[in-house]
N, C-alpha and C positions, 0 to 999 in steps of 0.2 A: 271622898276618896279614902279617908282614912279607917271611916265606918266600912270601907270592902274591902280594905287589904285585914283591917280584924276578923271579918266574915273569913276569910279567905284564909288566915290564917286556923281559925276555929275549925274550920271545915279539913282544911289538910290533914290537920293534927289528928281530928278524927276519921279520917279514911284511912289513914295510915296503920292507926291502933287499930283498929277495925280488921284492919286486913295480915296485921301482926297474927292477931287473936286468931284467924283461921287459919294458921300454919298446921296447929296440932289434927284441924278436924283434917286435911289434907291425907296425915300420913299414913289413916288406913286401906290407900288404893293397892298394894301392894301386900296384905295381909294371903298367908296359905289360905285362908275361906276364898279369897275373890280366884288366886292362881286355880283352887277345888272345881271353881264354880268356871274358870277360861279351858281346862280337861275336859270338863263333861259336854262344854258346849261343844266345842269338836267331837265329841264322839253322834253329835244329833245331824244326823245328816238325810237329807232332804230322799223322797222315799220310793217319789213314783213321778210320772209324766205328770204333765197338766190337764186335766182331765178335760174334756168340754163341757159346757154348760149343762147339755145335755143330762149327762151322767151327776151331776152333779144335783140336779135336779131330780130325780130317779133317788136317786141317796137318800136327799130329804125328805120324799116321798114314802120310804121303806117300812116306817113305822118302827125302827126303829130308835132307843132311847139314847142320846147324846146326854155327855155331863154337861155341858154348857152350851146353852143357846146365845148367840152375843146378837142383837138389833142395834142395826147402824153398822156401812159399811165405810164409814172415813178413816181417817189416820189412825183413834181411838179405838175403836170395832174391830177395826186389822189388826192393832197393834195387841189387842187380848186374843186375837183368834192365832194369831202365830204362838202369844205367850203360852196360851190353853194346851194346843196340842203339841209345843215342845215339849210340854210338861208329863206326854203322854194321854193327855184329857181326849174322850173323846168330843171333838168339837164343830158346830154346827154356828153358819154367822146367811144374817140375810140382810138384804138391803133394800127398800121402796125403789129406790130410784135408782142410781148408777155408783161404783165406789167412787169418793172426793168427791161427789157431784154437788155437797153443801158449802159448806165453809172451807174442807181441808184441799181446796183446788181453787181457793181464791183468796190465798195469805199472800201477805209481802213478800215469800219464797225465802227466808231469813231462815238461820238455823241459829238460836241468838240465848245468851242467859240472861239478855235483859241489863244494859249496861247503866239505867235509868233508876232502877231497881236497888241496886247497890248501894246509890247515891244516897236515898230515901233509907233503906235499911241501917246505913251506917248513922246517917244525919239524925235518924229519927228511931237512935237505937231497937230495930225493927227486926227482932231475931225470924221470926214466920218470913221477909222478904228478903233475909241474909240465906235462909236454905233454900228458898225458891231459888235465887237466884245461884248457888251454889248446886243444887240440885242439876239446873239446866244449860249450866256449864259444864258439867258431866256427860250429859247425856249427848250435846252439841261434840263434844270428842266422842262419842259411841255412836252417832249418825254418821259422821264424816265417815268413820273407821267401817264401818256395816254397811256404807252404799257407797263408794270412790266415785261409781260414774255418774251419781246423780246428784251427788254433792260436790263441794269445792270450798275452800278458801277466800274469805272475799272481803279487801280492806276499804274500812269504810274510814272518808273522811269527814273531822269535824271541823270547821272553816272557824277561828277565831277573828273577831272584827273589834276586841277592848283588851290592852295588853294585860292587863292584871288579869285577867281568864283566863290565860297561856298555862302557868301553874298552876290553876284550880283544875281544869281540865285533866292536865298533865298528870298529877295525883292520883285524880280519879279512875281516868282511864288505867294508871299501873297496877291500882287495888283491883281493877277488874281481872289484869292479868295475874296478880298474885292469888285469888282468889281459883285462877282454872286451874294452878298449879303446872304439873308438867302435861294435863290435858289442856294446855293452853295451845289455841292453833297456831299463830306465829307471834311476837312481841308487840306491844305498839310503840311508835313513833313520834317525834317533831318533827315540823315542819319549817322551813323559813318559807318567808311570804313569796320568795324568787322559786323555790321548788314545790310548792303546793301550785302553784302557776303554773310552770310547769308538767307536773304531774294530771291537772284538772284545768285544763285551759281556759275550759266555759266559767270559770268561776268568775263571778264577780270580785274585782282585784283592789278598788278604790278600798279605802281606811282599812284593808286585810294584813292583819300584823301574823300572820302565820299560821299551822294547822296541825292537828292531831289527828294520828292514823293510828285505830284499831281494827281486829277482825274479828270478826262472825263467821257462818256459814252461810254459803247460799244451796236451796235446792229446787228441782223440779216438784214443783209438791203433788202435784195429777199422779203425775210416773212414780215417785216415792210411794205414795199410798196404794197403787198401783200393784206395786212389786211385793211391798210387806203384804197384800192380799192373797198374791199367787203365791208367795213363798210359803204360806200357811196351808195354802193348797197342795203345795206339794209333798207339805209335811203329813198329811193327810185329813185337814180341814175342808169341810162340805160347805162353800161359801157360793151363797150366788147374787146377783142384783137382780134389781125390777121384782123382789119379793117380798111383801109387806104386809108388815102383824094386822090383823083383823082382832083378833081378842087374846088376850091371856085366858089361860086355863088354870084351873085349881082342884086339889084335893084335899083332903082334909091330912095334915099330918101325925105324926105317933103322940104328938100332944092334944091332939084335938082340932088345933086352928086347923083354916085353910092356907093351905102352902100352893107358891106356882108348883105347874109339872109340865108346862106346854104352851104353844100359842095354835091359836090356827092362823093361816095365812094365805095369801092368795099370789100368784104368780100374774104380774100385771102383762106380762105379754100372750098369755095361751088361755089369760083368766079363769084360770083352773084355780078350786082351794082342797086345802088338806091341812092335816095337823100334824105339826113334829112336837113329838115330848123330851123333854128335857128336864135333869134335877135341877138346873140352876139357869136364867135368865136374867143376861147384864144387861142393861139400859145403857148404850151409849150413843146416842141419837142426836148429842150437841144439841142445837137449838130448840128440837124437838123433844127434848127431855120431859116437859112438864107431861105433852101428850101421852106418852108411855106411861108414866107414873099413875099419870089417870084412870087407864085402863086398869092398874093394878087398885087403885083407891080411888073412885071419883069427887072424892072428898079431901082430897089432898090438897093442901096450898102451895102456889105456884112458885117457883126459888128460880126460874130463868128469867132475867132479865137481858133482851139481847140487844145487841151494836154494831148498828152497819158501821165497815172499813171500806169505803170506797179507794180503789184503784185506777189510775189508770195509765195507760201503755204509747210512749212517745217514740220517736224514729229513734237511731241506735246513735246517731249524732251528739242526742242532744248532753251525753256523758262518754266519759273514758272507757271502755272495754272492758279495763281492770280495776276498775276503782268504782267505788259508790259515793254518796252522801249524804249529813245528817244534817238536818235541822235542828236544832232543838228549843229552838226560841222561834214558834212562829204566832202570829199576829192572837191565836185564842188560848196558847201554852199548848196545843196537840205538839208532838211531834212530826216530821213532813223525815221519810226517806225517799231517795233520787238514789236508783240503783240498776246498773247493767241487766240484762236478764237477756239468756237467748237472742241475740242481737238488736235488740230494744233497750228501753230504756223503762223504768217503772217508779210511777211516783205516787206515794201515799202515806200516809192512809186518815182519811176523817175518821172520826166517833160521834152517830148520832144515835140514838134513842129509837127503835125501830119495831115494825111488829113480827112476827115468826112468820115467814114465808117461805115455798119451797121453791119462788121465782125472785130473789130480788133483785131491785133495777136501781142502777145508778141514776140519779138526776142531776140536772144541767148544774142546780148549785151547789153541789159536791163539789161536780166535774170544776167549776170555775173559782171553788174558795182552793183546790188543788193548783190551777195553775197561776192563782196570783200569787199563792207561796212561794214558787219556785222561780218566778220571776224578782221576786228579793236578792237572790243569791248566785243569779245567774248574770251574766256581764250585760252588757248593750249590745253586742252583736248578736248575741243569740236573741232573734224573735219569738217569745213565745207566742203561739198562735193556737188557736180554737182547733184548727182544721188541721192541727198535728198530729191529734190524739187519735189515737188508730185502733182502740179498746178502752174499753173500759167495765168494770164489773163491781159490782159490791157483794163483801163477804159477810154473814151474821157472825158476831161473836158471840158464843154462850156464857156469857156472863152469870154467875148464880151465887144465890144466897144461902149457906150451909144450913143442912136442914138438921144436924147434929146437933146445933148450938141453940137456946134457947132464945137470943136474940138473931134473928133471918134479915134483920134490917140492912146489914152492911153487908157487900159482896165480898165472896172469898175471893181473894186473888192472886191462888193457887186453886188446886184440882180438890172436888170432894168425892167421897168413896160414901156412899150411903144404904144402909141392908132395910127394908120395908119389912113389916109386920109378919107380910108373904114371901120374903126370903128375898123380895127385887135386888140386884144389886143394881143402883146410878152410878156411876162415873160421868162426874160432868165438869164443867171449869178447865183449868189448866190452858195449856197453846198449845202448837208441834213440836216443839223442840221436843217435849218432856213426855209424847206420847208413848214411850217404851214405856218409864219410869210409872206412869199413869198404869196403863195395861199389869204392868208386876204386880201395883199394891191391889187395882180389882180384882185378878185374879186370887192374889192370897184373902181377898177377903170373900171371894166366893167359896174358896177351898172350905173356910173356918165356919161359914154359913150354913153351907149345905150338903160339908160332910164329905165333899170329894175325897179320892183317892187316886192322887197324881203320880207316878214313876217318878219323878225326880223336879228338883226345884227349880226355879228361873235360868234359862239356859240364855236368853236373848240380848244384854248385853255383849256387843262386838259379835253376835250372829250375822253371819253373811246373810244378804237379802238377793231377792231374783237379779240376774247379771252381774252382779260382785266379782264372783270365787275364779272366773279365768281371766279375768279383765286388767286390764293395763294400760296406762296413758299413750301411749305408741299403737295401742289394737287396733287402730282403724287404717294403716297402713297397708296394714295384711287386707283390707275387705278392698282397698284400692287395688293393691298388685294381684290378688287371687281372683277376687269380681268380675274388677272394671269397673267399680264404682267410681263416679266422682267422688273428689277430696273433698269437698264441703259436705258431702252426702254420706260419706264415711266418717267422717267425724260426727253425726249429728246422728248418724242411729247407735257405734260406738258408745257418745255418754249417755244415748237415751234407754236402750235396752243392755248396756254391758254384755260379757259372754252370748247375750242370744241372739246377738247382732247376726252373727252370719245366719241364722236360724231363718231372719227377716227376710235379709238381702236374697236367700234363695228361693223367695215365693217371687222375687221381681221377673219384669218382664223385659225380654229383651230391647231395644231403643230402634235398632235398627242403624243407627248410627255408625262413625269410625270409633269415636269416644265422647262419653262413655258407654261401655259396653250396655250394661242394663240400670234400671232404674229410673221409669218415665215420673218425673216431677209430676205434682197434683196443683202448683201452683209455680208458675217460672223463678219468683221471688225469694221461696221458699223452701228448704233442702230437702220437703217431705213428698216421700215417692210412693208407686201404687201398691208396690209390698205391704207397708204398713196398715194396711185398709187390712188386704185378707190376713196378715198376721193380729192387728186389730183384734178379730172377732174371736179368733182362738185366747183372746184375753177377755172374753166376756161380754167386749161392746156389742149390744144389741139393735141403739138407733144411729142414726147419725148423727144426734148430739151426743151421745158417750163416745161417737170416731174424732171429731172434728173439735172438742172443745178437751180430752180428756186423754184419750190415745195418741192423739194429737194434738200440738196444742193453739193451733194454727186459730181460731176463735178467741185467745186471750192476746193473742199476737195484731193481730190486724184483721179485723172484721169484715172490711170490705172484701178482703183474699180469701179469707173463709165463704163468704158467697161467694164467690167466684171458683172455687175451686168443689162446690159442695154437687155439682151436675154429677162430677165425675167420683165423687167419694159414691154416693150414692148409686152408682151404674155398679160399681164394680160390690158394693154390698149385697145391692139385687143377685147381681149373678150368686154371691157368695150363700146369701141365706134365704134364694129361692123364693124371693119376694116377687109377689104380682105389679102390675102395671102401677094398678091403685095403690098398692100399699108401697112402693114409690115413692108416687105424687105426694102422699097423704107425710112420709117421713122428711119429702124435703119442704114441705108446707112446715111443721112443727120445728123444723130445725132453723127457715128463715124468722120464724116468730120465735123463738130462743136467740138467735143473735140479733134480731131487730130490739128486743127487750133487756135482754138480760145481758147482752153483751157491746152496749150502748151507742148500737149504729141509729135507734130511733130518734137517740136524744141530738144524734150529729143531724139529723134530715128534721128535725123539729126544730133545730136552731136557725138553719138555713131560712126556713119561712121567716122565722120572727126577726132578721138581721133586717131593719131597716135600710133604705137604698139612696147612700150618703154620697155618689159619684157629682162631680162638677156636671155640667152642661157641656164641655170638651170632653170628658170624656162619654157620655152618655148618648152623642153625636157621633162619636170614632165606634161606639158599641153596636149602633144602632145599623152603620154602614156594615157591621160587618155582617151581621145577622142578614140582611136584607143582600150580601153577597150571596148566603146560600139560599136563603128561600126566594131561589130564582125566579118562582110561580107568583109572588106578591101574594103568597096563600095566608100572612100573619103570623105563620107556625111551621116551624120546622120538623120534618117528618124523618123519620129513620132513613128511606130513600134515599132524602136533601144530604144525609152526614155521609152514607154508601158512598154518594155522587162527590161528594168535596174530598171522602179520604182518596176513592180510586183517583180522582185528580191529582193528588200529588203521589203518586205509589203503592198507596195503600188497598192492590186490588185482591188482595188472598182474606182480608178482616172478614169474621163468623160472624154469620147474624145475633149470634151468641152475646160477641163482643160489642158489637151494634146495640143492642137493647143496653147491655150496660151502661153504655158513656151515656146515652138516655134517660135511662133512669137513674142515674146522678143527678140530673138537674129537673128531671119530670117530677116535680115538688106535689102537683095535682094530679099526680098518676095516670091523665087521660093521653098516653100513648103519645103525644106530642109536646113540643119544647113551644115555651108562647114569649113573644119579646122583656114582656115582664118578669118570666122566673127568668131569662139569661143576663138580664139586671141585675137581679136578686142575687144570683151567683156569682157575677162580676164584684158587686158590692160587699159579698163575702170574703171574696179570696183581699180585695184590698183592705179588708178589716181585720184579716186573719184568721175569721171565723172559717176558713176552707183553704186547705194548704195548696190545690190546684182542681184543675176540671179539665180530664180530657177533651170535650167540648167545648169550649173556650180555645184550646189547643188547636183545634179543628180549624174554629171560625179566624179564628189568628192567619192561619197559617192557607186557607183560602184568600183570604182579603190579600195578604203578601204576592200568591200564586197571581190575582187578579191584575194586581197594579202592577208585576213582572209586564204582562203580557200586552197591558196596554202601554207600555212603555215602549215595547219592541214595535207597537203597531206605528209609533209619534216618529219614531227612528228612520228615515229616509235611504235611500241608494246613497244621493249624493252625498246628505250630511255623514255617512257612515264611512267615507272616500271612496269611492264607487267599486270597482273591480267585478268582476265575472261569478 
């Protein structure tokens, strides 16, 4: 004990000095340079409509020369394409796939400086991880402040369970607050062990001496990256998705070398190719960094090292609304957050060792070293269960090794800015918080490279982004009273598209209804309505995986609702973008193998099989009666028919054959159309092991066997035993 309150002591002492010492770098937030630089950015104001795709594509067709070509359309790629053409650049960005459709749409949703960070910088007098971290506490106030509706405030707590941790904590946590300065988002806290109970019910409460409360940011990060795309677009940025480099181009320049001046590239939906020339091409392609590089040097050694962060997405139950949580001590030293998110619950994140894919898929032992953590710090009434997880996804981190420094062996961990022989600029490393910050110093290092000539300098600190600039915590009132929106539905396109909201609401369709007026939900569950599809596409989405996981985020939400809902995302895209029958079928075929894989509905119906079938003999007898209730035929196997005939039995005579196939194929484990006594076993045996949180089907057979032994009861019931009467 004595050896930890010295520790404890030592370490105070030094966060405290630590956090002294950055007082002075503090005080130049308020310099006439920064007020120079908060003027000019109000005078940059956003120029033209949103172009369509269309047009957009035609642009980069024109043969025309752009100052800067940015590849990669994530947080990073956005965040230079907006920096670019504030600056007056003319600017050109494209993307293989869809924007966020990598990593920057499957983060912890954190807007964060990294509170771990600090720890390590001060402890380990570690100035490189004292400006990271000071860096992206900066910029977490310049997020919050440039997107209100897609950002927020969000305190997380840290559960203390040894009382001498209380004030180590305590310390630490205030140097983080002393460190944001007055960009700090609100104070943090103690807790006593009766108001963190309180406040976090679910907590595990035995040997819990009390809790500290700090904040972050939380954000949508899809819709964030989202928004910094179109904002750049409107600034007059030629951006598109589903457009991907084929080769760099070169010329020789006024020294001799060869210098870029172009890519060619090919349009993956029309697969048409063409060349845009450009004096300067950034590399910000995150995991796929080395690939680009390549193309520029095939010779080049590789600096990505990348790390799957699996996530995954629990009912909205299983945490407070307003509060999150930290781990920090879990069983390998990761850290594990448990945090609110759009009425769920998200908990993560692993670090494994992973290869560069453009599909990654979470696995079952991610998923489950995930919920044994969280079962540590959660109480005894809460079950955690298998068959909770309602999503799941893993995200590549691009992790890299500076290619500046002559030693490559240790990872930067901060962002690096890198100029190639042939002028490349990389930008790779860093997180989201700090993607502004990232995008500024690329840019000025493309300026110095290749000779730009910019109108004016970095405008994008505290620049409003898409939906910002008429937005107001109160706006979704007005889409109620002026619509007829529902209030859940008005709140939820409000923080999702800010100002454009009413933009949305007016492409809805009418309900038919008393109230609400318009807006047909795409999922009963869910607050997202058929507007958002056709407004959707005027944002770029091209398949139903850019609608459904990205525009919407209904895919990182709850899997099975995202199939369920994807008939009708897709009816209403056809209509929109004049799609044939086949190409349809063919988009809702690639969109089910995208949430069977990559959105970890395969891994939940692959578990099912493998859950061993642990039920008594009482009960396997009670299971068996029930089953043999509906397959009235003695046919062995339950037919779509058999479940028609048991729901219309008890009311259910309006159910879609639609909805029929579903409850079916939840438990049709062998796909052949039919339910056999062993998978309704199998599925029995899951939900009592918690590996399946329920089974419609199951529901079904429950509640026929109930209907059955009503009726034979009524049949045993007599005139006379009943006391006779007319």
């Amino acid at each position: 004990m004595a050896s930890r309150l010295g520790k404890f002591g030592v370490t105070a002492a030094g966060i405290a000095m630590g956090a002294a010492l950055s007082t002075y770098a503090l005080q130049h937030k308020d310099t006439p340079q920064y007020q120079v630089q908060m003027e000019e950015m109000q005078r940059v104001r956003r120029k033209r409509t949103l172009p369509p795709r269309s047009e957009q594509i035609r642009a980069l067709q024109s043969g025309e020369e752009y100052d800067v070509l940015i590849i990669g359309g994530g947080a990073t790629g956005a965040g230079c394409a907006l920096d670019a053409v504030t600056r007056g650049l003319k600017t050109a960005l494209v993307e293989a796939d869809d924007f966020a459709s990598g990593t920057s749409s499957r983060s912890t949703k954190l807007i964060h400086g990294g509170v771990r960070y600090l720890q390590k910088a001060i402890l380990g007098l570690d100035i490189e991880q004292y400006r990271m971290v000071k860096e992206a506490l900066h910029e977490r106030a310049s997020m919050l402040r440039s997107a209100p509706h897609l950002t927020r405030p969000l305190p997380i707590m840290l559960p203390v369970y040894t009382w001498w941790q209380i004030p180590y904590f305590w310390v630490g946590i205030k140097a983080y607050d002393f460190v944001a300065g007055d960009r700090n988002v609100k104070s943090s806290y103690y807790l006593s062990r009766s108001d963190a109970l309180e406040l976090f019910p679910m907590l595990r409460g035995d040997k819990l001496c009390g809790a500290i409360v700090y904040y972050d940011g939380q954000q949508d990060d899809a819709r964030m990256n989202l928004a910094i795309a179109l904002t750049a677009a409107r600034h007059g940025a030629s951006i598109t998705n589903h457009v991907e480099v084929l080769e760099l181009l070169k010329k020789k320049g006024d020294d001799g070398k060869d210098v870029l001046c172009g890519a060619k590239v090919r349009d993956n939906m029309s697969k048409k190719e063409w060349t845009i020339k450009a004096k300067c091409i950034i590399n910000a392609t995150g995991p796929f960094t080395d690939s680009i590089r390549k193309m520029d040097n095939p010779t080049v050694k590789e600096i990505c090292c990348p790390s799957s962060g699996v996530h995954i997405v629990l009912p909205g139950y299983y945490s407070p609304q307003q509060m999150g949580l930290l781990d920090p001590d879990t069983s390998d030293g990761r850290v594990i957050f448990f945090l609110p998110w759009l009425n769920g619950t998200i908990a993560g994140t692993t670090d494994s060792p992973c290869d560069v894919t453009r599909t990654p898929t979470p696995t079952e032992d991610e998923i489950q070293f995930i919920l044994s953590e969280i079962k540590n710090y959660l109480n005894k009434d809460v079950d955690v269960r298998r068959g909770d997880v309602l999503s799941a996804w893993s995200g590549i981190r691009p992790l890299v090794s500076d290619p500046n420094k002559e030693d490559t062996q240790s990872l930067a961990r901060n962002h690096i800015v890198h100029v190639s022989d042939s002028k490349l600029i990389t930008i790779a490393g860093g997180k989201w918080t700090t993607f502004r910050a990232m995008a500024e110093h690329t840019i000025d290092a493309a300026i110095k490279a290749c000779n730009l000539k910019p109108e004016r300098g970095c405008v994008t600190d505290g620049l409003w982004i898409e939906g910002a600039q008429g937005w107001t915590p109160t706006m979704y009132i007005r889409l109620v009273q002026d619509l007829g929106l529902e209030v859940e539905v008005a709140k939820h396109l409000a923080i999702s598209y800010g100002d454009r909201a009413f933009a949305v609401a007016k492409l809805a369709t009418l309900t038919g209804k008393r109230w609400p007026i318009i807006g047909k939900k795409l999922h009963p569950e869910f607050p997202y309505i058929d507007a958002e599809v056709r407004y959707g596409i005027r944002e770029y989405a091209c398949t139903c995986v850019d609608m459904i996981s990205r525009r919407l985020r209904l895919s990182f939400l709850n899997v099975q609702a995202a199939i369920e809902a994807l008939p009708m995302i897709a009816d209403i895209m056809a209509e929109e973008l004049k799609w044939s029958k086949d190409e349809k079928e063919r988009q809702i075929k690639s969109c089910e193998h995208f949430l069977q894989t990559q959105m970890g509905h395969q891994a939940n119906r692959t578990l099912k099989e493998k859950v061993p079938i642990n039920l008594s003999k009482q009960e396997v007898d009670m299971y068996v009666k029930r089953f043999e209730t509906i397959d009235k035929e003695k046919k062995g196997y339950v037919s779509i028919t058999d479940i028609k005939r048991a729901m219309k039995s008890f009311g259910d005579a309006e159910v879609s054959g639609e909805e029929l196939h579903d409850i079916l194929k939840e438990i049709d484990t062998n796909m052949n159309g039919q339910v056999e006594l062993e998978e309704y076993l199998q599925m029995m045996s899951a939900i009592k092991s918690g590996f399946v949180s329920h089974s419609r089907f199951a529901a079904v057979a429950e509640q026929e066997e109930i209907r059955k032994e009503q009726e034979r009861l009524r049949k045993q019931i007599t005139i006379e035993r009943s006391g006779g009467g007319l």
